[in-house]
C-alpha positions in Angstrom: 0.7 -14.3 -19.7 2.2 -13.1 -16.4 0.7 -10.1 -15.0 2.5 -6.9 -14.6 3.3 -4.9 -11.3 0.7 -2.6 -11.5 -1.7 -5.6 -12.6 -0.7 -7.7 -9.7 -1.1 -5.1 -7.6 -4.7 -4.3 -8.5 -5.9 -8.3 -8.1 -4.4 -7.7 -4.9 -6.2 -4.7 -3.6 -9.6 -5.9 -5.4 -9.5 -10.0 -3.3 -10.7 -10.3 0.0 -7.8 -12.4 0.4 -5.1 -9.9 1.7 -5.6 -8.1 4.9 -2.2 -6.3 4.5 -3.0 -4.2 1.4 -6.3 -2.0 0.6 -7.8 0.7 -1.0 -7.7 4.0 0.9 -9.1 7.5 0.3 -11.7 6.3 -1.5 -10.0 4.6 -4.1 -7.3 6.4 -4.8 -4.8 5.7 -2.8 -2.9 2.0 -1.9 -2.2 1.7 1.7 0.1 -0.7 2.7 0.6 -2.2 6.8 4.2 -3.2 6.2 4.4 -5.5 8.9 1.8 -7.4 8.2 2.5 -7.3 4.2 6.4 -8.3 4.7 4.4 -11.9 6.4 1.8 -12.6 4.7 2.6 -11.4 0.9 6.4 -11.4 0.9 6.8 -14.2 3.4 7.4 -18.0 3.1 4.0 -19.2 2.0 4.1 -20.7 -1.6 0.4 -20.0 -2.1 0.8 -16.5 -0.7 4.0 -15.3 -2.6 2.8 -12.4 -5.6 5.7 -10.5 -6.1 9.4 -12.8 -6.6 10.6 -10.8 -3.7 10.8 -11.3 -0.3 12.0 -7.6 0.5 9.3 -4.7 1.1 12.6 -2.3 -0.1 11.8 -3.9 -3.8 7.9 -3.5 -3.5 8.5 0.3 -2.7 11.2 0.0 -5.4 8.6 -1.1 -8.2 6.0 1.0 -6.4 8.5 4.0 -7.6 9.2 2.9 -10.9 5.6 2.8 -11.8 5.0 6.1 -10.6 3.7 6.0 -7.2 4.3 8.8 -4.9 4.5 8.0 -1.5 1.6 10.3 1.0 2.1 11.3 4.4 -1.0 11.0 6.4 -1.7 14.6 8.5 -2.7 14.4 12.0 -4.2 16.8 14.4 -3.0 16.9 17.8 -4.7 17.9 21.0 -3.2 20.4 23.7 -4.2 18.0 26.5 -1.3 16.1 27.5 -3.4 12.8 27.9 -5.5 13.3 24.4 -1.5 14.2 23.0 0.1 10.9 24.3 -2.7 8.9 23.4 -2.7 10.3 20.3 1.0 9.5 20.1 0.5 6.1 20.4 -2.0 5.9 17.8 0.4 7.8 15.1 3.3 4.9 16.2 1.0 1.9 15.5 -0.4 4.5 11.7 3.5 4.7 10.7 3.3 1.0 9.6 0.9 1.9 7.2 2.1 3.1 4.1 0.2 4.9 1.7 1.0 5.6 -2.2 -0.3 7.2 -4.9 -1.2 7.0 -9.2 -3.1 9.6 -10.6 -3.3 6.3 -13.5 -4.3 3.9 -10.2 -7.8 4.7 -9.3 -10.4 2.0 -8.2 -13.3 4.2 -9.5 -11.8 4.5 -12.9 -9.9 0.7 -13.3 -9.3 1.7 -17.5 -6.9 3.8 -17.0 -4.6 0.8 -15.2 -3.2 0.7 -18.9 -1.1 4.1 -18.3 0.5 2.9 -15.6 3.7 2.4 -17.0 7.5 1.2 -16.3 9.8 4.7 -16.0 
């Protein structure tokens, strides 16, 4: 039987095969590089190809239709103009990550993968 979004998703997170996708916040949140995802899930690779899309616009899409909120990180930022900037540039290369969450979609509590249903 093929597996279901959610379902793919969470082989995904749970292999050491993917370096794109992983839990965050302690298993409660997926974080997402989308760079690095668009490449090596989405991209040409045979083997690699999960999802029958080659667009991270229809990952998000499912991503949304299974409930998935998107979370915005906070950051802290210094007064000192060097600390600022190079905190800048650290903020620049953390907006490729993407992070969503399920309250259904929790790595400490994988029975509850079951709720996560299509809206």
């Amino acid at each position: 039987l093929p597996l279901c979004f959610p379902e793919k998703l969470w082989k995904m997170l749970e292999s050491d095969q993917f370096r794109s996708i992983w839990w965050s916040n302690g298993g409660k949140c997926v974080a997402i590089h989308k760079d690095l995802f668009e490449v090596e899930v989405l991209g040409g690779g045979v083997c690699q190809r999960v999802f029958n899309t080659r667009h991270i616009t229809s990952v998000i899409r499912q991503l949304n239709l299974y409930g998935f909120t998107k979370v915005q990180q906070d950051f802290q930022r210094s007064a000192s103009l060097p600390e600022f900037l190079a905190e800048e540039a650290a903020a620049s290369a953390h907006s490729q990550i993407l992070y969503y969450y399920n309250p259904s979609f929790n790595r400490a509590h994988p029975w509850l993968l079951g709720a996560c249903k299509r809206r």
